[in-house]
C-alpha positions as CSV (number, residue, x, y, z in Angstrom):
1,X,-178.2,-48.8,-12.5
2,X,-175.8,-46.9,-10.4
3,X,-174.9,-49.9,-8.2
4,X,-174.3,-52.0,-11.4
5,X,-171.5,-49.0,-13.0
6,X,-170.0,-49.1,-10.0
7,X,-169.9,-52.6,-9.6
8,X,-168.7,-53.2,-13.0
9,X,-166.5,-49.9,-13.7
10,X,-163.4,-51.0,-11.3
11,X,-163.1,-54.7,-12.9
12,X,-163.3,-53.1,-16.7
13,X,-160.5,-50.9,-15.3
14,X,-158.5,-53.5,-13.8
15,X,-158.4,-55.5,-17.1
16,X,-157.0,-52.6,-19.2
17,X,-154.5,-52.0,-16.6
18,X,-152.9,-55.5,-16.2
19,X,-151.9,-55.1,-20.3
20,X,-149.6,-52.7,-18.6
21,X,-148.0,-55.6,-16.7
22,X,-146.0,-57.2,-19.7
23,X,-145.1,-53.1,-21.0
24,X,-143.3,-52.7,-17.6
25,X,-141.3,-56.4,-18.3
26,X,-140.6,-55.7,-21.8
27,X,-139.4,-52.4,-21.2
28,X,-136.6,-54.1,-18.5
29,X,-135.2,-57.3,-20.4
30,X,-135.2,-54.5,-23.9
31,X,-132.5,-52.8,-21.8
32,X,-130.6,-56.0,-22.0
33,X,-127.0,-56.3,-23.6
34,X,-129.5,-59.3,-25.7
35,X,-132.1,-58.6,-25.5
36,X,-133.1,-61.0,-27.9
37,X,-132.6,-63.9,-25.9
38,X,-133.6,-62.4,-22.5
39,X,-137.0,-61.2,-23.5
40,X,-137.4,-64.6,-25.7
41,X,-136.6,-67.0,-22.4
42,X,-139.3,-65.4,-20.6
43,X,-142.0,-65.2,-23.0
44,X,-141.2,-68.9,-23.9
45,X,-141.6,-69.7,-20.1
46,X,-144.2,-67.3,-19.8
47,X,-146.3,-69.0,-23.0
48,X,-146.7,-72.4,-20.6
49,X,-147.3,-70.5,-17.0
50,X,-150.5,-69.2,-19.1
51,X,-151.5,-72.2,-20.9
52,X,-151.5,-73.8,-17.1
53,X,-153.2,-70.6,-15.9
54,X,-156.5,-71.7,-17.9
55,X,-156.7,-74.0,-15.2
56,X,-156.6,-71.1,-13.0
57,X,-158.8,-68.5,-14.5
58,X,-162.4,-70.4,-13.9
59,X,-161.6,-70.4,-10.4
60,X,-162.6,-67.0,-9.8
61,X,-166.5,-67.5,-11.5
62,X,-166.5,-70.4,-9.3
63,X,-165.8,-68.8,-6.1
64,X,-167.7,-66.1,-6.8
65,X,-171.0,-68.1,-7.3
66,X,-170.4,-70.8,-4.7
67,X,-168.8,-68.8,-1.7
68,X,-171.4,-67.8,0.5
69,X,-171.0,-69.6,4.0
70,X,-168.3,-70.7,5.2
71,X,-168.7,-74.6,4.6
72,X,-168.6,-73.8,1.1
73,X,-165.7,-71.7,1.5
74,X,-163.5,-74.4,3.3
75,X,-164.9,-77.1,0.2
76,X,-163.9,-74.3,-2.2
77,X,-160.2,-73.9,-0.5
78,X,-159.9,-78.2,-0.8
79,X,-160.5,-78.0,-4.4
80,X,-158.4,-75.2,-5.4
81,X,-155.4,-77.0,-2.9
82,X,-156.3,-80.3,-5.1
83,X,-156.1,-78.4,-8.2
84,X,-153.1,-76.2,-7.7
85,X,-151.4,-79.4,-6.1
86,X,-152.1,-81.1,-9.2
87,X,-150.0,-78.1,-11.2
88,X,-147.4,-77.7,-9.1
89,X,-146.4,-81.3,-9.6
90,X,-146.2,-80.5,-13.0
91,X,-144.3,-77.1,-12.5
92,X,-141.6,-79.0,-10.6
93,X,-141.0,-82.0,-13.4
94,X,-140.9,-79.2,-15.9
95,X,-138.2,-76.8,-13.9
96,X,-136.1,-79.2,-12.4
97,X,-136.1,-82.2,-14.7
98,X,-134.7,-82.5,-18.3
99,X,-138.9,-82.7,-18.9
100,X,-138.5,-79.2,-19.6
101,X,-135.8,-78.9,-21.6
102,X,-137.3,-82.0,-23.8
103,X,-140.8,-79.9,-23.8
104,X,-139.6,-76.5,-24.3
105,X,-137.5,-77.7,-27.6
106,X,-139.7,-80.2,-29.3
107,X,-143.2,-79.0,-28.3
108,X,-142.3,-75.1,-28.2
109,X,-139.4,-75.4,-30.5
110,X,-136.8,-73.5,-28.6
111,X,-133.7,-73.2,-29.8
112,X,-130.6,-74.7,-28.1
113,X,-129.1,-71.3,-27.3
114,X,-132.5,-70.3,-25.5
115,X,-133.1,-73.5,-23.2
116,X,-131.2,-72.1,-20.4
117,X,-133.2,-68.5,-20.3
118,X,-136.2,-70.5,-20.4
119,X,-136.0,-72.9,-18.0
120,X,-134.2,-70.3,-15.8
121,X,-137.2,-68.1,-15.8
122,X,-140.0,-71.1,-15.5
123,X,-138.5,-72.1,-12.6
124,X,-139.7,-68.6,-10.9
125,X,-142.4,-68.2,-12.6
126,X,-144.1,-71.9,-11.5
127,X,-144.6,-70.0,-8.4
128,X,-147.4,-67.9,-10.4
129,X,-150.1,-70.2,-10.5
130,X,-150.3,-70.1,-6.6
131,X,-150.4,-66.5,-6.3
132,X,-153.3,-66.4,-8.4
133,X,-155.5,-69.2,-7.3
134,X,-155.3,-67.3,-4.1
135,X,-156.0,-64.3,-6.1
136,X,-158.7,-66.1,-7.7
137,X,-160.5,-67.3,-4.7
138,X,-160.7,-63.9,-2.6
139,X,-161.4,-61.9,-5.7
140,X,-164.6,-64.4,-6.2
141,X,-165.4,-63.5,-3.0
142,X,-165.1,-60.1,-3.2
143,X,-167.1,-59.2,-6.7
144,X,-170.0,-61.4,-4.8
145,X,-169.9,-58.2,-1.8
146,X,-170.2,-56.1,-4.7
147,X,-166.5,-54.8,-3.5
148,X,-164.9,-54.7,-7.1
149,X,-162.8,-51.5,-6.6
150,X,-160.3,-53.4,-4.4
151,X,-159.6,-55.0,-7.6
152,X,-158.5,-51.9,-9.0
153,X,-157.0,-51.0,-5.8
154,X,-154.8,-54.4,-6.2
155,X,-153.7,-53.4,-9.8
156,X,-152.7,-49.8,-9.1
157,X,-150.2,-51.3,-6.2
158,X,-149.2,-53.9,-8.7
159,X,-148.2,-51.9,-10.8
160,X,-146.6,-49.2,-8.5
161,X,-144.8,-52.0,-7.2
162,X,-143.7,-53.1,-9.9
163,X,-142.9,-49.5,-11.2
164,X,-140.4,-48.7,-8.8
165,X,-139.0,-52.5,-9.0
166,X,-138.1,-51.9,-12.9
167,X,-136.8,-48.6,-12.1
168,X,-134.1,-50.3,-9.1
169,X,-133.4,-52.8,-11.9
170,X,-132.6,-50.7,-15.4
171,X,-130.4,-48.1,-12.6
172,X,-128.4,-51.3,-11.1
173,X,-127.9,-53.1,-14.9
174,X,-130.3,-55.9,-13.6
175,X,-131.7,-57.1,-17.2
176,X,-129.3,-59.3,-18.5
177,X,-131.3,-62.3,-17.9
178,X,-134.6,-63.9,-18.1
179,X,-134.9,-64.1,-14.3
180,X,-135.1,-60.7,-14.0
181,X,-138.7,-61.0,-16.0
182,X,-139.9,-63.8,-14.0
183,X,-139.2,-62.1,-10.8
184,X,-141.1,-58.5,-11.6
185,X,-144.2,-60.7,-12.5
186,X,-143.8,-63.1,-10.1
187,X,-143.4,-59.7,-7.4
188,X,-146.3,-58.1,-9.7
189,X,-149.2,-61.3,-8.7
190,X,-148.0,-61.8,-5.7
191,X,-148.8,-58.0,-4.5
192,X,-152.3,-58.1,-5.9
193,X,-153.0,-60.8,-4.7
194,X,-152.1,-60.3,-1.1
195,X,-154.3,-57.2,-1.4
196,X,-157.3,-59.7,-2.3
197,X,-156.8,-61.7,0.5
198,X,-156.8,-58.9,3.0
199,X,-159.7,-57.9,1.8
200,X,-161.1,-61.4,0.6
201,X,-160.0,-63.0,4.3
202,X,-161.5,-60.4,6.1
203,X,-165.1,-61.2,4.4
204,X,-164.7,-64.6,4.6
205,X,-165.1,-64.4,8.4
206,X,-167.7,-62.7,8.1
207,X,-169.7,-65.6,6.7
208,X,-172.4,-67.3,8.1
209,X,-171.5,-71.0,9.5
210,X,-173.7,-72.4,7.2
211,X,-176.9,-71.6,5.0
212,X,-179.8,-73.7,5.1
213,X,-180.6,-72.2,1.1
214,X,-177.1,-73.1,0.3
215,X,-177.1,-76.8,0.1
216,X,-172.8,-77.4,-0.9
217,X,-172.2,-80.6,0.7
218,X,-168.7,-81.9,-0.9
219,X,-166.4,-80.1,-3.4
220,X,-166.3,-83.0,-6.0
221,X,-170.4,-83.5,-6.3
222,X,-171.4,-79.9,-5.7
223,X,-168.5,-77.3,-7.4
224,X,-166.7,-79.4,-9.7
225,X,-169.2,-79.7,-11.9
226,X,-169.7,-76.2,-12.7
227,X,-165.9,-75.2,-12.8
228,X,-165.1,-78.4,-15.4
229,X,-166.7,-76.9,-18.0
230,X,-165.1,-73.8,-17.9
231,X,-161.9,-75.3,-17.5
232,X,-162.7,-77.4,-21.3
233,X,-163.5,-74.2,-22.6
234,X,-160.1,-72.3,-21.4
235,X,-158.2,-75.4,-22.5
236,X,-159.7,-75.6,-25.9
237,X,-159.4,-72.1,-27.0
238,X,-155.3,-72.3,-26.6
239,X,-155.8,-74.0,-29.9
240,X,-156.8,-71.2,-31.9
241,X,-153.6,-68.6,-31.2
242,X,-151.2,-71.6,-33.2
243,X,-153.3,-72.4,-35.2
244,X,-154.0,-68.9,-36.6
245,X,-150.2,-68.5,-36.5
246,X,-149.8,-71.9,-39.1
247,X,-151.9,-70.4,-41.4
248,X,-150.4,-66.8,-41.4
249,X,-146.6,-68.6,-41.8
250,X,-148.6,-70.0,-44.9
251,X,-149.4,-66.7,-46.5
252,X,-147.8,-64.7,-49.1
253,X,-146.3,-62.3,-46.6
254,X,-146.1,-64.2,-43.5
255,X,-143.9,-61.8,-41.5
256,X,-146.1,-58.3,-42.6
257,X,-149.2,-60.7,-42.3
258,X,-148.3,-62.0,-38.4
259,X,-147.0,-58.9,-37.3
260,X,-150.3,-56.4,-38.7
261,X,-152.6,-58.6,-37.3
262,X,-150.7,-59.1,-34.2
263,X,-151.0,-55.0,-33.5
264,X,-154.5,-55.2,-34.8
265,X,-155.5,-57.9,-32.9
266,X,-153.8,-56.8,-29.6
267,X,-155.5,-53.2,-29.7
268,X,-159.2,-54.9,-30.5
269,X,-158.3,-57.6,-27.8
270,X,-157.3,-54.4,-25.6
271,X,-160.5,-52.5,-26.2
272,X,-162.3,-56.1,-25.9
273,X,-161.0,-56.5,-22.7
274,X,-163.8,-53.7,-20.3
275,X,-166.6,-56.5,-21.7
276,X,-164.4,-59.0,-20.4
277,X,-166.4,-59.2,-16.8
278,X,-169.7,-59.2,-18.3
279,X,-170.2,-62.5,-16.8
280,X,-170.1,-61.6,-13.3
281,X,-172.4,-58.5,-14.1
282,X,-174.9,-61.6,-14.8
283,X,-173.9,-63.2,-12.3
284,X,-174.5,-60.9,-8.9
285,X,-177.5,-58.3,-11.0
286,X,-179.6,-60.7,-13.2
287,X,-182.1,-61.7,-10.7
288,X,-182.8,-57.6,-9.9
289,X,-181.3,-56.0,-12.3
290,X,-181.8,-58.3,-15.7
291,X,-182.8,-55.0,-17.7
292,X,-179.9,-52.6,-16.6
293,X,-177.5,-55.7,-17.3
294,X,-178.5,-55.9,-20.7
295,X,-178.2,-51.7,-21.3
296,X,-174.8,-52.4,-20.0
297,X,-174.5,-55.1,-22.0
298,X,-175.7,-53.4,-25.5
299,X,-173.5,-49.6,-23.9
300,X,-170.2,-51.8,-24.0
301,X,-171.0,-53.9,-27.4
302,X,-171.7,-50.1,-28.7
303,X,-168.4,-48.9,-27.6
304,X,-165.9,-51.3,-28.2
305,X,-167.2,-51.1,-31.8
306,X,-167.2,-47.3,-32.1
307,X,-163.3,-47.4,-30.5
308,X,-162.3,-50.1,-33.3
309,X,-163.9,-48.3,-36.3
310,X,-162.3,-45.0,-34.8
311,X,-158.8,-46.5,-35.2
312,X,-159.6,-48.6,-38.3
313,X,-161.3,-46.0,-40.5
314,X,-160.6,-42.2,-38.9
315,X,-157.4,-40.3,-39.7
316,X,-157.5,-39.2,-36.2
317,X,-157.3,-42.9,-35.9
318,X,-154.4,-43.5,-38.4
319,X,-152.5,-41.0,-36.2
320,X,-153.0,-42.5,-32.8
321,X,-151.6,-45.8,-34.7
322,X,-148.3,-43.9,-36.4
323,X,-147.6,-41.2,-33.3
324,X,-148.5,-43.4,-30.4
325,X,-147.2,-47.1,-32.0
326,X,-144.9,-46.4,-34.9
327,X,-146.4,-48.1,-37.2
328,X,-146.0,-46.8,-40.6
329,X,-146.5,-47.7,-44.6
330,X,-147.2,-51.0,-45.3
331,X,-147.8,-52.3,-42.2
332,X,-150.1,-49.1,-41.1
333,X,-153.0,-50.2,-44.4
334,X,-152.5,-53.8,-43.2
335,X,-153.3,-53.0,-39.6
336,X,-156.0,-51.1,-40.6
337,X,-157.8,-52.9,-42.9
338,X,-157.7,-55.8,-40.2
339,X,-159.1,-53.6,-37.7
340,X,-161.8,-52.9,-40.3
341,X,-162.8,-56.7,-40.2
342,X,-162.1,-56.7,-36.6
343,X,-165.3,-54.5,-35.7
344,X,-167.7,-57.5,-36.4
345,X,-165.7,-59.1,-33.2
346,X,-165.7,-56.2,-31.2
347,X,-169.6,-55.7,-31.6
348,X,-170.0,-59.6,-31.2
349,X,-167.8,-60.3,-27.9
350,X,-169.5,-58.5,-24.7
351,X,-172.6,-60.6,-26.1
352,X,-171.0,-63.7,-25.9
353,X,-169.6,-63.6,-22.6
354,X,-173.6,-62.3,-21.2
355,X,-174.7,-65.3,-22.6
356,X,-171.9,-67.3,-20.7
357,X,-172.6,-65.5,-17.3
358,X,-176.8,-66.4,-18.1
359,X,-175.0,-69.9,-18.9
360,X,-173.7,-69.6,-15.6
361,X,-176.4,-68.1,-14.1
362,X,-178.4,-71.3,-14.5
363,X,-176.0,-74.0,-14.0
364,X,-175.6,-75.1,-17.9
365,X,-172.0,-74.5,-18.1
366,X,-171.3,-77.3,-20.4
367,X,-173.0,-74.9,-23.0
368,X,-170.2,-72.8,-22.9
369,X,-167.3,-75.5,-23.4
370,X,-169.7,-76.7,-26.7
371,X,-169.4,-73.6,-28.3
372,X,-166.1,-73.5,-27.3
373,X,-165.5,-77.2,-28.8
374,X,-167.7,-75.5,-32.0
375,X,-165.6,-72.2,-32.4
376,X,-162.0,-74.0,-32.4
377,X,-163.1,-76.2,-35.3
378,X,-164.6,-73.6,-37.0
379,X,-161.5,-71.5,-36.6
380,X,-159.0,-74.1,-37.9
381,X,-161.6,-75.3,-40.8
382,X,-161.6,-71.4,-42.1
383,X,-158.1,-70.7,-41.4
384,X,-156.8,-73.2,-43.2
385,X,-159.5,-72.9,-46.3
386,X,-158.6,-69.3,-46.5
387,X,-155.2,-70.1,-46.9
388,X,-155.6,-72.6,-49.4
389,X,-157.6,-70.4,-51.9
390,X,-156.6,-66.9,-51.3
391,X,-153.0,-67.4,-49.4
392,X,-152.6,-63.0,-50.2
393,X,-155.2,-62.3,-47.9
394,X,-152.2,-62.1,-45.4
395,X,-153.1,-61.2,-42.3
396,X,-156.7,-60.8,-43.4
397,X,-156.9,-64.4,-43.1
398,X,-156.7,-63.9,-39.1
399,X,-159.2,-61.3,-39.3
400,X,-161.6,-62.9,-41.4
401,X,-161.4,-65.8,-39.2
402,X,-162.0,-64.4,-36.1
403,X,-165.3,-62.2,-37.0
404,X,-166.4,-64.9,-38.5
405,X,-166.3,-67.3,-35.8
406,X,-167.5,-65.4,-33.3
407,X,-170.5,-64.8,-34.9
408,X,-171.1,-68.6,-35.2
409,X,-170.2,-68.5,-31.8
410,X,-172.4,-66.2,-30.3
411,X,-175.2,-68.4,-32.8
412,X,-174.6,-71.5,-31.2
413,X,-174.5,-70.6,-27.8
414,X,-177.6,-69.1,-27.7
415,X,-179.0,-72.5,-29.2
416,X,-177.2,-74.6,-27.0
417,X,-178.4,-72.1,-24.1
418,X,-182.1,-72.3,-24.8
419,X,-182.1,-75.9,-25.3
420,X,-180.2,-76.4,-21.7
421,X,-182.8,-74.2,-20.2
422,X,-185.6,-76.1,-21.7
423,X,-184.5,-79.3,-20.6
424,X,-183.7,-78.0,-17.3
425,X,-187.3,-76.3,-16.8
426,X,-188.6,-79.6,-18.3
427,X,-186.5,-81.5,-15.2
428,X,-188.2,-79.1,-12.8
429,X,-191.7,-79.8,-13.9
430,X,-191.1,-83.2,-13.7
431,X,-190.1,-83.3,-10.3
432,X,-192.5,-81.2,-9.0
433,X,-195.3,-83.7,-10.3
C-alpha cells in the first residue's frame, strides 16, 4: 500500500499545483493599464490551445501503457509526430491567416477591439501543444517506472520559473499586452516538460530492444486504437462547458448565476482534481495491488466529499470562502448552496475515472467515449429542461446538472464496462477452442 501512496501522492500534488499556473498569468496581465483586454486576448487564445490540447491529453495513458521496449517507443514517437504534425498545421492557418480572425469572431464571438490581443497571443501559444506531447510522452514513461515525483519535481520548477519570470515582468511594466501571457505559459510547459524528458529520455535507453510478451508491431494497428477513444471522449466533453453557460445566460439572474457556480464549480473541480490520476493507479497496481487500489479509490471519493461539504455547509467553511475569496452576500448563499449539490459529484468522480483506468486496463476504451457520448446528451437534455421550467434555479441549474449526470455516468459505464468484458472473455474462450 506504501508503494501505491507514493506512487500516486506526487501526481495528486502535481494537479493541484498547475491551478496555480493561470493565478501567476492573471496576476501579470491584472497589472495592465487594460487589463480588460489583455487578460481577455489570452484567455480567448488560450480557450482554443485547450480545446486542441484534448488531442494531447490521451497521449500520456497511451504512453504509459504501451512504452515498454523500445520498438514501441519509436512507434509511439511516429504517432505523436503524426498527430502533433496534424495540429500544428492547424495552429499555423489559425495564427497567420485571416482563418483566425474569421474563427475567433464568428465561432468565439470576439469582439473587433479584441482580435489583435488574441491572435497576438495564439500565435505563441500554438507552440504549446508541442511542449506537451513531449511532456505527455516521457511523463507516460515515467508513471510506468513508478517515478511520479519527477512530476512534482517538474511543477515546482514550473512554477519557480515562472515565479521569478512574473516578478521581472510587473518590475519592468511588461503587462500591457496579451503576449506577455502567452509567453509565461508558453516558458511555464516548456520547463516541465524538459524536466520529463531528462528524466523520461534517460529511461527510455534503458529499454529493452524488444519484448517477445510485447507484441506492438505498427502505430496505426496496435496504439491507435486505444488512444481514439480517449481522444472522442476529450473532444466530446468540450460540449458541456457552453452548453451549461447557454442555459445559465437563460436564467433569471444570469450574471449572479454564472459567476456562483463558476467559484463553486472551480473549488469542487479543484478538490476533484487529486482523483484525477486514478486511472494510472489502475493502470501500473491492478494486477498486484487490485484491493489497495480500490481503498485508495474509496480514501479519495471520502475526501473530496468531506472537503466540499466542509466549504458548502461549515461556518469555518463560509469563512475560508469570504477571507480567502472575497466572496460575500448574495453571491456567498449562491456559492454555497451549489457546493451543497456539488458533493454528489465530488463523491461520484474518483469512481468514474477507476472505472476508466479498469476500462483501460482491459483494452475496452470505446466504453469510455460511450459514456462520454451518454453524459453530454444527458447534460444538454437537463440543462436546457431545467431552464425551461424552473429558469430561478440560477446557477443551481449547473449544479443540478452536473451531479446528476455523473451519476448516470458512473451507471452507464459500469454497464458498458461489464458487457465489454464479457464479450471480450467470450472472444477468448472462443479462440482457445
Amino acid at each position: 500500500m506504501l508503494r501505491l501512496i507514493l506512487f500516486y501522492l506526487p501526481m495528486g500534488a502535481s494537479a493541484l499545483l498547475a491551478s496555480l499556473t493561470h493565478v501567476i498569468i492573471s496576476g501579470v496581465l491584472a497589472r495592465s493599464p487594460h487589463p480588460d483586454l489583455t487578460i481577455s486576448g489570452y484567455a480567448l487564445a488560450l480557450s482554443l490551445s485547450f480545446i486542441l490540447e484534448q488531442a494531447i491529453a490521451p497521449l500520456r495513458q497511451t504512453s504509459a501503457k504501451y512504452v515498454k521496449d523500445q520498438h514501441s517507443f519509436r512507434e509511439m514517437v511516429r504517432m505523436i509526430v503524426t498527430i502533433v504534425g496534424i495540429i500544428a498545421l492547424f495552429n499555423a492557418l489559425i495564427a497567420w491567416t485571416p482563418l483566425g480572425r474569421l474563427l475567433f469572431h464568428y465561432v468565439f464571438g470576439a469582439q473587433d477591439s479584441l482580435l489583435d490581443a488574441t491572435v497576438n497571443a495564439y500565435q505563441i501559444l500554438m507552440f504549446v501543444n508541442v511542449f506537451s506531447a513531449a511532456r505527455s510522452l516521457y511523463q507516460g514513461i515515467i508513471i510506468q517506472h513508478l517515478l511520479t515525483k519527477w512530476m512534482t519535481i517538474g511543477i515546482l520548477i514550473r512554477l519557480f520559473v515562472m515565479g521569478l519570470m512574473s516578478w521581472a515582468m510587473v518590475t519592468w511594466n511588461l503587462t500591457n499586452d496579451s503576449r506577455y501571457g502567452a509567453m509565461l505559459f508558453l516558458a511555464g510547459m516548456a520547463i516541465e516538460s524538459a524536466v520529463a524528458c531528462f528524466e523520461g529520455h534517460y529511461l527510455a535507453r534503458r529499454l529493452p530492444d524488444k519484448l517477445p510478451s510485447h507484441p506492438i508491431r505498427r502505430w496505426k494497428p496496435d496504439i491507435f486504437p486505444f488512444y481514439m477513444p480517449l481522444l472522442y471522449g476529450s473532444i466530446v466533453s468540450i460540449v458541456i462547458a457552453p452548453a451549461t453557460n447557454a442555459a445559465m445566460n437563460h436564467s433569471l439572474d444570469p450574471i449572479q448565476a454564472i459567476a456562483a457556480f463558476a467559484v463553486a464549480s472551480n473549488l469542487a473541480g479543484l478538490i476533484a482534481g487529486f482523483a484525477s490520476f486514478l486511472h494510472q493507479a489502475v493502470l501500473n497496481f491492478h494486477e498486484e495491488q487490485p484491493r489497495h487500489v480500490l481503498a485508495l479509490t474509496t480514501a479519495l471519493s471520502i475526501i473530496s466529499t468531506a472537503l466540499v461539504a466542509f466549504l458548502a455547509w461549515s461556518p469555518l467553511g463560509h469563512i475560508v470562502l469570504e477571507k480567502g475569496l472575497g466572496i460575500h452576500g448574495e453571491l456567498l448563499r449562491n456559492c454555497t448552496t451549489i457546493l451543497g449539490v456539488l458533493i454528489i459529484r465530488s463523491a461520484f468522480y474518483p469512481w468514474i475515472d477507476y472505472l476508466n483506468g479498469l476500462a483501460m486496463y482491459h483494452g475496452v476504451n470505446k466504453t469510455i467515449a460511450y459514456s462520454k457520448f451518454g453524459n453530454v446528451i444527458l447534460s444538454v437534455t437537463i440543462l436546457f429542461l431545467l431552464v425551461d421550467y424552473n429558469p430561478g434555479l440560477n446557477g443551481l441549474i449547473a449544479g443540478i446538472t452536473s451531479s446528476v449526470v455523473v451519476v448516470f455516468e458512473l451507471s452507464l459505464s459500469i454497464y458498458l464496462f461489464s458487457k465489454a468484458v464479457q464479450r471480450q472473455t467470450l472472444h477468448t474462450i472462443e479462440a482457445a477452442l
